[in-house]
N, C-alpha and C positions, 0 to 999 in steps of 0.2 A: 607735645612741647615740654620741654627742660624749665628748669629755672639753675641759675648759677647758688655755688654755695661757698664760700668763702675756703680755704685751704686749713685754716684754725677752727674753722669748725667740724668739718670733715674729720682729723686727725682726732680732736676730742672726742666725737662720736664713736672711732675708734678702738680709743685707748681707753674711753667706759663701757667698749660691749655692744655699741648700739647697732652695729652691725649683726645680720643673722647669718652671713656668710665670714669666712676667711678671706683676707686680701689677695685677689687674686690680678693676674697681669696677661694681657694682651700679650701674645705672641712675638708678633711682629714691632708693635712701638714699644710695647713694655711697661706702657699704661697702667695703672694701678685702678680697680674698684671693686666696691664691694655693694651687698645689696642689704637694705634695709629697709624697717617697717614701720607706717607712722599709720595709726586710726585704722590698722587693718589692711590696710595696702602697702603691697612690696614693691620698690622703684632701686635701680640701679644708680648706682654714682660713679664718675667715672675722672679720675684727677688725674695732675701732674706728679712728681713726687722729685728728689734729685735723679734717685736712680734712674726715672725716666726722663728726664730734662738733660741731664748729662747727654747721652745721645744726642739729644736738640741741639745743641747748644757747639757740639762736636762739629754735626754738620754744618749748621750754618757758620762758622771758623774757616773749615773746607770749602765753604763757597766765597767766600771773602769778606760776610756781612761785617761789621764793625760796630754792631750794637744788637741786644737780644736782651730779655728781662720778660718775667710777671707781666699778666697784666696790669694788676696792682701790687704795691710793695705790703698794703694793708692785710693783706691777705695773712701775714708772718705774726700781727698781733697779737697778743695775747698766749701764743705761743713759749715754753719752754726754749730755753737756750738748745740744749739739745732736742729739742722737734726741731728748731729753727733754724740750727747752724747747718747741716746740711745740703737744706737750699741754699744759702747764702756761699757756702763751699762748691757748689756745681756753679753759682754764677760767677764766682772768683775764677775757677778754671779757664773758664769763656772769656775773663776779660786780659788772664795773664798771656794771654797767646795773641793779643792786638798788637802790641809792640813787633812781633813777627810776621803779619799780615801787612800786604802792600795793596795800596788801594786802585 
């Protein structure tokens, strides 16, 4: 069993090293994670990022959905303008193509 980790904190863990791997990506979804070590045990993380939400976000446009997002928008707190605007730019993408989509 998993437990959820917030998107702002994942990235911090990051960008001080906490990782014992390089960010690495899923083949196929493009899924971003990396593996790290806490009290001696190594566990996998496994996120979203835009690069991979982009695609998300593309597809469901092509099926017609008319809404898509985070689970939580909390997740962006705490965050850097640039950590942060990225995502907020893959979901700007997905909302400027609604006006084109017929329901």
């Amino acid at each position: 069993a998993g437990k959820e980790i917030p998107y702002s904190s994942i990235v911090q863990a990051v960008a001080s090293g906490q990782n014992s791997t390089e960010i690495r990506r899923d083949a196929y979804l493009r899924s971003p994670y990396v593996n790290m070590e806490e009290n001696g045990t190594v566990y996998q993380v496994w996120y979203d990022d835009a690069e991979s939400l982009g695609p998300l976000y593309e597809w469901a446009g092509h099926q017609g959905l008319r809404g898509t997002g985070p689970y939580t928008f909390d997740d962006l707190q705490g965050l850097s303008e640039a950590q942060a605007s990225p995502m907020w730019a893959a979901l700007r993408r997905f909302g400027a193509g609604l006006d084109q989509r017929t329901v």
